[in-house]
matplotlib code that plots the C-alpha trace (Angstrom):
import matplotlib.pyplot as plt

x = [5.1, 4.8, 3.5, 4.5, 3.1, -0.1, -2.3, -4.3, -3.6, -1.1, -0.8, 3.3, 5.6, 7.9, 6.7, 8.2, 9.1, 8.4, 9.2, 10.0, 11.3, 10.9, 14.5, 17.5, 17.1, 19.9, 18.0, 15.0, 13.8, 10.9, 9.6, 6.8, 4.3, 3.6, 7.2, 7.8, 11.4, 10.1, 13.5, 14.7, 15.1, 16.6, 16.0, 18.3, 20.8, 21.6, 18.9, 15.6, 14.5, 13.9, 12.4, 12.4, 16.0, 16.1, 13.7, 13.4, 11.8, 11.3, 10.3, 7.9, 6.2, 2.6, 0.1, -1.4, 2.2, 1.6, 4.4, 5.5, 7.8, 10.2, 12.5, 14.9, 16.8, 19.0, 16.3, 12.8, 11.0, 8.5, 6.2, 3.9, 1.8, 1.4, -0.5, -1.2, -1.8, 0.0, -1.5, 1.0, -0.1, -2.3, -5.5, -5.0, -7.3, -7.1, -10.5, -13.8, -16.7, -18.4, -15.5, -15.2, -17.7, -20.0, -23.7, -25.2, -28.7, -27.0, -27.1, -23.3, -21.0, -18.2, -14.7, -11.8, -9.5, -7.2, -7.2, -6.4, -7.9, -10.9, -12.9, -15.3, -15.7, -17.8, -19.0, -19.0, -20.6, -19.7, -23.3, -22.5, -24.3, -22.5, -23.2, -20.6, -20.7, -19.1, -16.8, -15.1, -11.3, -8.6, -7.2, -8.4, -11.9, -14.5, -18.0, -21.0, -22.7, -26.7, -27.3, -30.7, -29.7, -33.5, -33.3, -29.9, -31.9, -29.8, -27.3, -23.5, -21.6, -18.4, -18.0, -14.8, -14.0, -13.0, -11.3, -10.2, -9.2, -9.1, -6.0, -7.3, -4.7, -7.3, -6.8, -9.1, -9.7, -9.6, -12.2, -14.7, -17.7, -20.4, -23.6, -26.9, -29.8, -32.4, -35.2, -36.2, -37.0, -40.5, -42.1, -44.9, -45.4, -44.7, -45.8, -44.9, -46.5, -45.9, -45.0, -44.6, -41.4, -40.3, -40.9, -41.2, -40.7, -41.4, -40.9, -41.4, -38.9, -38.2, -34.7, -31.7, -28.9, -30.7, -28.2, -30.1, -33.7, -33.4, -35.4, -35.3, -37.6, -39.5, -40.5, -36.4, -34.4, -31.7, -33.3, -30.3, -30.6, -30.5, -30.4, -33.0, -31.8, -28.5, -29.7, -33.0, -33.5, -35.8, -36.7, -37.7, -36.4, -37.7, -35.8, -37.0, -35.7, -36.7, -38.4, -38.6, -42.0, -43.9, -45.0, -42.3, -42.8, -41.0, -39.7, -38.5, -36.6, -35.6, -31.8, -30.2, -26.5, -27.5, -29.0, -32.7, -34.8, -38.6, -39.9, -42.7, -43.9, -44.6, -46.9]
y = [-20.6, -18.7, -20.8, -18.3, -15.2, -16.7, -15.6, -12.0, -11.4, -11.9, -11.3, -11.5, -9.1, -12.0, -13.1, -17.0, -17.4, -19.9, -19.8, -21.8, -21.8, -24.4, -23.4, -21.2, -17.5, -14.6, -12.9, -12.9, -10.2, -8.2, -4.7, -3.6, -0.8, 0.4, 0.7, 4.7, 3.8, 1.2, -0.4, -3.5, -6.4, -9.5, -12.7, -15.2, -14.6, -17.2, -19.8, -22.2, -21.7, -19.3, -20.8, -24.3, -25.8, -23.7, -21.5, -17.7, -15.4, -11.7, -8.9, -6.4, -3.4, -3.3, -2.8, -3.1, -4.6, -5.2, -6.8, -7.7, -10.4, -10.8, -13.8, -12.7, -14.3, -12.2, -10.2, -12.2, -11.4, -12.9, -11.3, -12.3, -10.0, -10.7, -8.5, -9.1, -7.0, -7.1, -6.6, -7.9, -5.4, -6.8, -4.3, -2.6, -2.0, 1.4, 1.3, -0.8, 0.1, -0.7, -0.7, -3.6, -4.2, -1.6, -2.0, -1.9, -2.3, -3.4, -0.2, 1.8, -0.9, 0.9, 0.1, 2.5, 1.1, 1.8, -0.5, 0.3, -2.9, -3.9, -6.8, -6.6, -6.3, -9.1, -8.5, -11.6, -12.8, -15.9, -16.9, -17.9, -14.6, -12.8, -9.8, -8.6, -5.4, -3.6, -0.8, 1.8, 1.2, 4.3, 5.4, 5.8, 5.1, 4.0, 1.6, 1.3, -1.4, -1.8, -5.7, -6.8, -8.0, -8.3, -12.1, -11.5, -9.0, -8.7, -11.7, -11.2, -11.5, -11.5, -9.9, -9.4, -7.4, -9.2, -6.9, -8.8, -7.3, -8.6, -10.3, -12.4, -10.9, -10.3, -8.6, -9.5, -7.3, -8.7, -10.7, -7.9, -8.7, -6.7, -6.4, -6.6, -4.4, -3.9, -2.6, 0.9, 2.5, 2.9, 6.3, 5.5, 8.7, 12.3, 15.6, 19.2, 23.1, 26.0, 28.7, 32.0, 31.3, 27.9, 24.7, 21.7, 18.7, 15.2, 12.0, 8.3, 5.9, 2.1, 1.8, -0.1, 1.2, 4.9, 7.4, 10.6, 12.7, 15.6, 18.0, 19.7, 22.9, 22.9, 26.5, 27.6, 28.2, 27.0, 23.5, 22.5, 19.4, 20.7, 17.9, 17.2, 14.8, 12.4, 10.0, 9.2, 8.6, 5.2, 5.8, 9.9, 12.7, 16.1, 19.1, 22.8, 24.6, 28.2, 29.3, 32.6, 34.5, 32.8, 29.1, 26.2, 22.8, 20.3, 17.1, 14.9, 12.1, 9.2, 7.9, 4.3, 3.8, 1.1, 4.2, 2.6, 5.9, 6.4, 9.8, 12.6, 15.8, 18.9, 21.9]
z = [-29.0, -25.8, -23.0, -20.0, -19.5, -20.1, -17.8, -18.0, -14.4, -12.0, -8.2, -8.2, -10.1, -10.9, -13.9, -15.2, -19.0, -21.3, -25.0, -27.4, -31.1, -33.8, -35.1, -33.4, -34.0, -33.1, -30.9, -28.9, -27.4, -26.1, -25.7, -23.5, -24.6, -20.9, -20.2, -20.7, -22.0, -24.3, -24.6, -25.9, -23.3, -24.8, -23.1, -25.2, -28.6, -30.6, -28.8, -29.5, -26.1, -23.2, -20.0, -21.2, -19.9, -16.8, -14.8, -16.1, -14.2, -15.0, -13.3, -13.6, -11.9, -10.5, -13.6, -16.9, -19.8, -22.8, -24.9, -28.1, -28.1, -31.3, -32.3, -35.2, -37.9, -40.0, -42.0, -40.6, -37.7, -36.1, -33.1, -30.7, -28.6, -25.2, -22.2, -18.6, -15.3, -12.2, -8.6, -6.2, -3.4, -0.7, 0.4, 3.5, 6.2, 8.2, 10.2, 11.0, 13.0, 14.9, 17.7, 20.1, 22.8, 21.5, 20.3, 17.0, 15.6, 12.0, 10.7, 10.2, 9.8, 8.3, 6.4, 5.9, 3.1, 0.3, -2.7, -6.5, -8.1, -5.7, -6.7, -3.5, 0.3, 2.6, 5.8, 8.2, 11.5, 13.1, 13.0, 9.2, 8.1, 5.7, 3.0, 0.0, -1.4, -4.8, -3.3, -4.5, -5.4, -4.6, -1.7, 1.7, 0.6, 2.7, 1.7, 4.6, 5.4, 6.7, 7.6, 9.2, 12.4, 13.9, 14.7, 16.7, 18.9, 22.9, 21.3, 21.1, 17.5, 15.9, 13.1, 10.6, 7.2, 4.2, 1.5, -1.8, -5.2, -8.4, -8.4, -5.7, -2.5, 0.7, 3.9, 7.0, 9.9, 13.4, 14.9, 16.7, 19.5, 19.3, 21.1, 19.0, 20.1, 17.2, 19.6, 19.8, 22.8, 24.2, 25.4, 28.2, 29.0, 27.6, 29.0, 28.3, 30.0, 29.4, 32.1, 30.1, 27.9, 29.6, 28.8, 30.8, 29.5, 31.0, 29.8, 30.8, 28.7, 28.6, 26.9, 28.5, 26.3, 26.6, 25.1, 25.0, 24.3, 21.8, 19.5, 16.3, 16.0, 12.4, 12.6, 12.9, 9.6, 11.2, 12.1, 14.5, 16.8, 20.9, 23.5, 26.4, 28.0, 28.2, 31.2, 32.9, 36.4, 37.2, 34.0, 34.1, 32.6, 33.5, 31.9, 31.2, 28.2, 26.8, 23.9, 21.7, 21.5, 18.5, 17.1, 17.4, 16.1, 17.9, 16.6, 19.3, 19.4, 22.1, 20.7, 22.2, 21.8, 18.8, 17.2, 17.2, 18.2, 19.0, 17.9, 19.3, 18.1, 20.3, 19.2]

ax = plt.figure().add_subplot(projection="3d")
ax.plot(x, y, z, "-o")
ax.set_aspect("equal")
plt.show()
């Protein structure tokens, strides 16, 4: 009878053993199918027993073992098959975001982590909300997060990473504040004329945590994102930019540092 290893996972590679044998055998002894080597160990010779008069503990190396354990008797053998996995590594944490002190609107909470066996990662807030998600396992992997965080609006949170895997070791990132700002910014006013190839552009914006005015022009191929603006003055922003000879389709946007935006289009 083996009574220990009896468990299909472990989080320890010190294994305990437990055997025991209704009469004494010469040798008993086991060989594990995940071992490359696939040598012999023998636990006991000339015994009715392994584990059960004293403490035996074995060791083993992170992973899936399989073994077949053997007690022999001159010509008779008698197996039992026995497998397990080992995950005695605890998931490490390399990076969180949002950083400390910053704002957020819920949206890009991000984890950097390496983990073989992952189970899952929870997001937490000291407001008791909390989210879990199925992440990838492997090596420097990261998994986003997106949490609706409209009822927190202009509040202060804490907010920590929970990484377990499935052998039931965790890591916890440190305790981080963030600000909460889920309100987009408002445009009261936006103006733009033409003088021959320059543009002027005016806007009016509401936006406390204002970060920046930009555009993208539909009618380019190349589509890339050119910045207005990146402060306002009582609330103003007046900048001229110029254009190339022909039709431009403008797709403006008004960005906060939470990343909440408001959006106008120029013809």
């Amino acid at each position: 009878d083996v009574y220990s290893p009896n468990r299909n996972l472990y989080n320890t590679t010190k294994i305990p053993f437990n055997i025991s044998i209704n009469e004494q055998v010469g040798k008993l002894l086991y060989i594990d199918s995940f071992d490359l080597n696939q040598k012999e160990v023998i636990l006991c010779k000339n015994c009715d027993e392994y584990g059960f008069k004293k403490k035996k503990i074995k060791s083993f190396k992170d992973g899936q073992h399989s073994l077949t354990i053997k007690a022999i008797k001159n010509n008779e053998t008698i197996k039992r098959n026995i497998s397990f996995f080992i995950d005695s590594k605890r998931p490490k944490i390399a990076k969180i975001e949002p950083k400390q002190n910053s704002l957020t609107n819920g949206s890009k909470f991000l984890i950097k982590y390496t983990e073989d066996s992952l189970n899952n990662i929870i997001l937490n807030f000291d407001n008791g909300l909390g989210i879990g998600e199925s992440c990838l396992s492997g090596k420097d992997q990261e998994c986003k997060f997106d949490i609706d965080l409209e009822d927190f609006d202009d509040q202060e949170l804490e907010y920590w990473f929970v990484v377990l895997d499935i052998a039931g070791n965790k890591a916890e990132s440190k305790l981080t504040k963030v600000k909460v700002d889920t309100t987009p910014p408002i445009i009261n006013n936006f103006n733009y004329n033409l003088t021959g190839k320059s543009m002027l552009f005016t806007f009016n914006v509401t936006e406390k945590n204002f970060k920046e005015i930009s555009y993208i022009d539909l009618s380019d191929p190349k589509q890339k994102e050119t910045l207005l603006c990146s402060s306002l003055k009582n609330g103003i922003c007046k900048v001229k930019k110029s254009f190339k000879t022909g039709e431009h389709n403008l797709k403006i946007k008004v960005l906060d540092k939470a990343g909440n935006f408001a959006e106008k289009n120029a013809n």
